[in-house]
DSSP file (Angstrom, degrees, kcal/mol; ACC not computed):
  #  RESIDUE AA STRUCTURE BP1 BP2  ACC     N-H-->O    O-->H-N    N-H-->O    O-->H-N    TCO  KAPPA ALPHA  PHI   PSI    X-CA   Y-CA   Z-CA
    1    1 A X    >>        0   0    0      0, 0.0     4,-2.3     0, 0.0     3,-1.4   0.000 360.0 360.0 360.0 -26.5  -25.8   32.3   29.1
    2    2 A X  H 3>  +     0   0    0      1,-0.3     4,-1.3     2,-0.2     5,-0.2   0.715 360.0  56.4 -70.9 -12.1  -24.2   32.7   25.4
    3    3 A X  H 34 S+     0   0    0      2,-0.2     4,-0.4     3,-0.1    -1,-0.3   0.519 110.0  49.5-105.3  19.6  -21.0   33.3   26.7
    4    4 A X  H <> S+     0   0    0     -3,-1.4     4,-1.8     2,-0.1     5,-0.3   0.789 110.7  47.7 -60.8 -65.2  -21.6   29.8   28.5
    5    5 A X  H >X S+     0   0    0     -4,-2.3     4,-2.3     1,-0.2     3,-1.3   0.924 112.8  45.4 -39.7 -72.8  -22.5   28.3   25.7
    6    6 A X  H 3X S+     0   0    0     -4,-1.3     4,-2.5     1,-0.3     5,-0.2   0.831 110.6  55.6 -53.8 -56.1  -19.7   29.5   23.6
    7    7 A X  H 3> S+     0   0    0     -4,-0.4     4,-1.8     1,-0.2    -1,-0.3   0.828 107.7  46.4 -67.3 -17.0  -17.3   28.8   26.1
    8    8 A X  H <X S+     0   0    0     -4,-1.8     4,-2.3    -3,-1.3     5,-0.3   0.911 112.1  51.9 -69.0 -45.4  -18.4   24.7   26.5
    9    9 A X  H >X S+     0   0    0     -4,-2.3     4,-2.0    -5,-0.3     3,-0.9   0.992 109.5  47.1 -83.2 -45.5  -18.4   24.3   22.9
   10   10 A X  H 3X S+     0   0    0     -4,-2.5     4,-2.5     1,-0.3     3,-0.3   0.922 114.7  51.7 -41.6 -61.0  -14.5   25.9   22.6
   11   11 A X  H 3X S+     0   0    0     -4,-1.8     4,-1.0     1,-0.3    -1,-0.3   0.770 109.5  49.1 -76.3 -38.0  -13.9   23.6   25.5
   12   12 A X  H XX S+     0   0    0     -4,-2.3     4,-2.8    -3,-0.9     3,-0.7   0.932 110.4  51.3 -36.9 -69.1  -15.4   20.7   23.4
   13   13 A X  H 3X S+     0   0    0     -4,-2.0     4,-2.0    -3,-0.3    -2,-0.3   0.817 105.6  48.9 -33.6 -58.9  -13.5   21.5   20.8
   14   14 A X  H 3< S+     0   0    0     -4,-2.5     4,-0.3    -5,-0.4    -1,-0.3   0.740 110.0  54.1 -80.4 -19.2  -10.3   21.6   22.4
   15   15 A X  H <X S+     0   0    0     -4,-1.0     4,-1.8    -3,-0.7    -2,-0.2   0.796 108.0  53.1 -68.4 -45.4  -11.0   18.1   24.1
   16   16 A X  H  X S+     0   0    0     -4,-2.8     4,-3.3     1,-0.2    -2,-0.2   0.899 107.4  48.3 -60.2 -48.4  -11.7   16.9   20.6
   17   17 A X  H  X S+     0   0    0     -4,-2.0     4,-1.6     1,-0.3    -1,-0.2   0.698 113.6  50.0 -88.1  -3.2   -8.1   18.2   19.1
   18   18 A X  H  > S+     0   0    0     -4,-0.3     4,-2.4     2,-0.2    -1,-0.3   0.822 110.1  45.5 -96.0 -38.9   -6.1   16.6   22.1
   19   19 A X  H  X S+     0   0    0     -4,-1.8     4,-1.7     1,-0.2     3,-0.3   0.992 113.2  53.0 -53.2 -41.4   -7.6   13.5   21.7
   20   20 A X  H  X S+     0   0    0     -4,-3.3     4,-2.9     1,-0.2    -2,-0.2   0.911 116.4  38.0 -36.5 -59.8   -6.9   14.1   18.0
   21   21 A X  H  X S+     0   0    0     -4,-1.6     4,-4.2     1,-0.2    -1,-0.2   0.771 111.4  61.9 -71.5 -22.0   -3.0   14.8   18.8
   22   22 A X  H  X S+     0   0    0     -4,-2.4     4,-1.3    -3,-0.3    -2,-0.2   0.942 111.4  35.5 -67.9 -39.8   -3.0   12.2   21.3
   23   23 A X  H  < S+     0   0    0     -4,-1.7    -2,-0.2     2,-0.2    -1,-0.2   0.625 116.5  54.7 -64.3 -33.7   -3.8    9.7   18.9
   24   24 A X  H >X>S+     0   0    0     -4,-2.9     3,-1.9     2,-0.2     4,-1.5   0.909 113.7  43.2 -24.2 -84.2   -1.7   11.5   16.4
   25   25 A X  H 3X5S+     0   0    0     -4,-4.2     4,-1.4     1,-0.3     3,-0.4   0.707 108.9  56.5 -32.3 -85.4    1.3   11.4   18.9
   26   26 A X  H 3<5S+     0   0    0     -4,-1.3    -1,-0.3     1,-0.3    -2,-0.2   0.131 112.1  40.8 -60.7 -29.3    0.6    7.9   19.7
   27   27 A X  H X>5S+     0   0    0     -3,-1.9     3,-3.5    -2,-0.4     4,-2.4   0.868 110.0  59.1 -82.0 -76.9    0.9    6.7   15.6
   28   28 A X  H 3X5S+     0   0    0     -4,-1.5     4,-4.3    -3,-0.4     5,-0.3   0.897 107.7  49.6 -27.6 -63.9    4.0    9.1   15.2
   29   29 A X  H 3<<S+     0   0    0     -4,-1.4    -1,-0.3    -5,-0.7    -3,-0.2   0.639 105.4  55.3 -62.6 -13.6    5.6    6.8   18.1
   30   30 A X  H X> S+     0   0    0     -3,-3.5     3,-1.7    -5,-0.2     4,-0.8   0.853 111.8  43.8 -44.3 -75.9    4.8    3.6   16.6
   31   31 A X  H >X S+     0   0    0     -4,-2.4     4,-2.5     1,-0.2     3,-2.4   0.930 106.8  48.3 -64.1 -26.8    6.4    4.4   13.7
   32   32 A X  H 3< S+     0   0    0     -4,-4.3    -1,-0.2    -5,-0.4    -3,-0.1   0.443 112.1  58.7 -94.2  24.0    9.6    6.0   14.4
   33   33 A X  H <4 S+     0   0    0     -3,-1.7    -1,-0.3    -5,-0.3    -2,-0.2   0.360 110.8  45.7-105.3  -2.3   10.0    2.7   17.0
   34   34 A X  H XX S+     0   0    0     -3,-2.4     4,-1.2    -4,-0.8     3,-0.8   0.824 114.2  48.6 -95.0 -37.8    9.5    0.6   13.7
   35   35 A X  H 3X S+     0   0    0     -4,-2.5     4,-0.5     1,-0.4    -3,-0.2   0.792 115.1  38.2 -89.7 -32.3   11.9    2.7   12.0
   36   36 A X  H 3> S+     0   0    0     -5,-0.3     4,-0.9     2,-0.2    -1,-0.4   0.416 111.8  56.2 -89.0   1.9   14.7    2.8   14.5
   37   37 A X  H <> S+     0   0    0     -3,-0.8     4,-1.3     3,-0.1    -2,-0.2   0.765 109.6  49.3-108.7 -21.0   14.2   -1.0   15.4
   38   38 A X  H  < S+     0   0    0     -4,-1.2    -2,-0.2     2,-0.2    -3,-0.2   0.502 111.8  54.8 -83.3 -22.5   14.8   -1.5   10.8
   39   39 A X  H >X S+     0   0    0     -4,-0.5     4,-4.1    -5,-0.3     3,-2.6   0.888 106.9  46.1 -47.3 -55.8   18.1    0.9   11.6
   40   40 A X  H >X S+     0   0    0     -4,-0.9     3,-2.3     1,-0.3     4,-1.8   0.907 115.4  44.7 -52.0 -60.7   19.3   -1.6   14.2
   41   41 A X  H 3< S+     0   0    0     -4,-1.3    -1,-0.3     1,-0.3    -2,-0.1  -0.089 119.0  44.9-101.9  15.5   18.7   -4.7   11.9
   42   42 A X  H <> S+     0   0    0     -3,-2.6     4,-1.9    -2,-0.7    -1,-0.3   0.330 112.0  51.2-108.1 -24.2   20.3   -2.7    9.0
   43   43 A X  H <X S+     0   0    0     -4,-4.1     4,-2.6    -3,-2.3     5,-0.4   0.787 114.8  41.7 -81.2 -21.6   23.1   -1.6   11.0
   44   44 A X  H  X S+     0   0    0     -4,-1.8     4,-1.0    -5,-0.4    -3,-0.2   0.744 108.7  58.3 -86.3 -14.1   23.8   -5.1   12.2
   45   45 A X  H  > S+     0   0    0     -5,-0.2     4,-2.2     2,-0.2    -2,-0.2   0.953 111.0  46.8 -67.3 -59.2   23.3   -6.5    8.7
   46   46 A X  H  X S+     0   0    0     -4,-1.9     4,-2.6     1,-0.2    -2,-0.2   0.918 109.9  53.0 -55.3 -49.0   26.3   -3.9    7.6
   47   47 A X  H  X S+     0   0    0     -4,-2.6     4,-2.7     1,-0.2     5,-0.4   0.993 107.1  45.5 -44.8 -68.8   28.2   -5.0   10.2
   48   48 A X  H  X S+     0   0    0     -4,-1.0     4,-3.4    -5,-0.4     5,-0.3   0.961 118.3  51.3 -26.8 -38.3   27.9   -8.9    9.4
   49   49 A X  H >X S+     0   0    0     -4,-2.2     4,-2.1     2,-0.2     3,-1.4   0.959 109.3  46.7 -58.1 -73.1   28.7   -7.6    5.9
   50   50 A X  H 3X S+     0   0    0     -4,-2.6     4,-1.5     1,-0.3     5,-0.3   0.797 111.9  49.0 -28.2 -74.1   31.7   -5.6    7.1
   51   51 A X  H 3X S+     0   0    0     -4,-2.7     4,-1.3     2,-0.2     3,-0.3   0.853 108.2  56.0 -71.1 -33.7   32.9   -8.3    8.9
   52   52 A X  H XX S+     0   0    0     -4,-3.4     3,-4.8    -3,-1.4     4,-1.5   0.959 117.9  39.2 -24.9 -90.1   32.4  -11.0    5.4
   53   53 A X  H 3X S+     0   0    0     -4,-2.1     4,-1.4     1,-0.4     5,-0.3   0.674 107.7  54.3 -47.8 -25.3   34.5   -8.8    3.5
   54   54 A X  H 3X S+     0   0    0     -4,-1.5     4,-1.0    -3,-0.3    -1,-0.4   0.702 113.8  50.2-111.8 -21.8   37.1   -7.8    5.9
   55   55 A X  H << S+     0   0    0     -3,-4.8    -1,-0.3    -4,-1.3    -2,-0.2   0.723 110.5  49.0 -93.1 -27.2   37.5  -11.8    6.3
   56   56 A X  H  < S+     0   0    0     -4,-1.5    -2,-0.2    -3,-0.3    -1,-0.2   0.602 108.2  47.5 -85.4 -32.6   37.8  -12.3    2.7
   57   57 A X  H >< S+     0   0    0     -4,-1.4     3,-3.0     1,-0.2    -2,-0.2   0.815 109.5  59.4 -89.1 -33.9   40.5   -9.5    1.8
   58   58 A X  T 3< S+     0   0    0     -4,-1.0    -1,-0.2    -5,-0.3    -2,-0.2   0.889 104.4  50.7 -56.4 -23.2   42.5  -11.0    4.8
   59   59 A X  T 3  S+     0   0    0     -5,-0.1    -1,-0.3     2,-0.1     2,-0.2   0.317  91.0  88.8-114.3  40.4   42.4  -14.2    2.9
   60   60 A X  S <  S-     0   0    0     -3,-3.0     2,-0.4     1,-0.0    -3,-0.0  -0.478  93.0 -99.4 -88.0 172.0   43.7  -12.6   -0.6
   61   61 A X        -     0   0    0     -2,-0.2     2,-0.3     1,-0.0    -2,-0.1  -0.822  34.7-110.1-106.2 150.0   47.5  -12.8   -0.6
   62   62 A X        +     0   0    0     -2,-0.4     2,-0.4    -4,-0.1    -4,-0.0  -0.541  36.1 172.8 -87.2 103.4   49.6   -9.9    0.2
   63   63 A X        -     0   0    0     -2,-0.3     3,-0.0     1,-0.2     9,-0.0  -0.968  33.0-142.0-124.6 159.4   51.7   -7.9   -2.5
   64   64 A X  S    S+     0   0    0     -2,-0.4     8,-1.2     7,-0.1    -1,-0.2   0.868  88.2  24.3 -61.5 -51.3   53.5   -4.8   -1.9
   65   65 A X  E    S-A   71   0A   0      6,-0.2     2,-0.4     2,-0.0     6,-0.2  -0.552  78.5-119.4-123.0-166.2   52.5   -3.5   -5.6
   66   66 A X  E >>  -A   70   0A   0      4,-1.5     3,-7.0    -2,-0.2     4,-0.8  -0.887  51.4 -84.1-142.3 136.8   50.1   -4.2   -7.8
   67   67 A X  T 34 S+     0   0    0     -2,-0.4    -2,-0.0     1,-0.3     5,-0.0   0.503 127.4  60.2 -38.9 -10.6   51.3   -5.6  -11.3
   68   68 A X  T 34 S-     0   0    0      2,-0.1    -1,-0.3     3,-0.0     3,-0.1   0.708 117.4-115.6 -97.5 -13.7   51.9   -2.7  -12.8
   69   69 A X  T <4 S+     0   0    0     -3,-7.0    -2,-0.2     1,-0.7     2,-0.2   0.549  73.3 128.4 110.2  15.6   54.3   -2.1  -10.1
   70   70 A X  E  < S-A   66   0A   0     -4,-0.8    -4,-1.5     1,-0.1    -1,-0.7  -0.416  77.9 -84.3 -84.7 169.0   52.4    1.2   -8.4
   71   71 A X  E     -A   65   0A   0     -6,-0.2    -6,-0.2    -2,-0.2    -1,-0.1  -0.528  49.8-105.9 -77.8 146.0   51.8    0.9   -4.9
   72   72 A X        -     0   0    0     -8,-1.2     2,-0.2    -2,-0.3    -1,-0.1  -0.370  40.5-111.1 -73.5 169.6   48.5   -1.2   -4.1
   73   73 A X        -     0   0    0     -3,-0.1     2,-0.6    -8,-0.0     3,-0.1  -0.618  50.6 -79.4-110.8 162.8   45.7    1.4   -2.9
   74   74 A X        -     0   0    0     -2,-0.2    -1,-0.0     1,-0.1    -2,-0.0  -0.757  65.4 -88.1 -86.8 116.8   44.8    0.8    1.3
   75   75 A X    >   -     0   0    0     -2,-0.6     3,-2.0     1,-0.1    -1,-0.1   0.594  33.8-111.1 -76.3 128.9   42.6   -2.0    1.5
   76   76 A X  T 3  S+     0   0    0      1,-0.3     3,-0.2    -3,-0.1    -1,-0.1   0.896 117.0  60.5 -48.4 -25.0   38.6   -1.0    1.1
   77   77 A X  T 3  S+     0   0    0      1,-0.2     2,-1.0   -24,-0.1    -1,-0.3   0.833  96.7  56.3 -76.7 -26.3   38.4   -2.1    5.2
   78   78 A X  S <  S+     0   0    0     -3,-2.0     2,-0.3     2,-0.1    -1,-0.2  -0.798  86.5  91.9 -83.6  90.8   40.8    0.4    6.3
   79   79 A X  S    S-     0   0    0     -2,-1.0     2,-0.9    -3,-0.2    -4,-0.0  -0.687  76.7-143.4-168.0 115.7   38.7    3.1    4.8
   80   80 A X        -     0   0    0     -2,-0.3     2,-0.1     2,-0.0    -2,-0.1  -0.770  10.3-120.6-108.4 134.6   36.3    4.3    7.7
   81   81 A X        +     0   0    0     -2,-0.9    -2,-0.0     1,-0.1    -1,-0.0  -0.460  27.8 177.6 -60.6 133.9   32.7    5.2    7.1
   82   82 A X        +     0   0    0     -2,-0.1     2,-0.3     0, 0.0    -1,-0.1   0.222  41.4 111.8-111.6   2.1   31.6    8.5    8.0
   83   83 A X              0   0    0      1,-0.2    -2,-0.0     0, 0.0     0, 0.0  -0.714 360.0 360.0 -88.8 137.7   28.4    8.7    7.1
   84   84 A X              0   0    0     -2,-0.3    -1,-0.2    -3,-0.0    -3,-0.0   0.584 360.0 360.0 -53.3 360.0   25.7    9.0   10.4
């Protein structure tokens, strides 16, 4: 009967650490859906941005050189992000 016992309370035991992980899981998935849904709504803030600025050097006026009579450097919106 002790290797009854023994074996109920391991089975106890193991009932306990999946609820544990379930609830675990079940947090873990909360957050990383708050955390990708504050991506979206940071990647669509940059975008907004992106599109501000790109509206704003389009309404600077246009010189070939730059007073000192170098060639102007290519405009900070032609410069593509690579970062994830």
């Amino acid at each position: 009967m002790a290797g009854i016992d023994k074996l109920a309370e391991r089975v106890e035991r193991l009932l306990l650490r999946h609820e544990e992980l379930q609830r675990t899981h079940a947090l873990t998935s909360q957050q990383l859906a708050a955390v990708e849904s504050e991506r979206d709504s940071l990647k669509s803030r940059l975008s907004a941005a992106r599109q501000r600025i790109d509206a704003l050097l389009d309404r600077l006026p246009h010189n070939d050189t730059t007073p000192s009579g170098a060639p102007e450097a290519a405009p900070a919106h032609a410069v593509e992000n690579t970062a994830p």
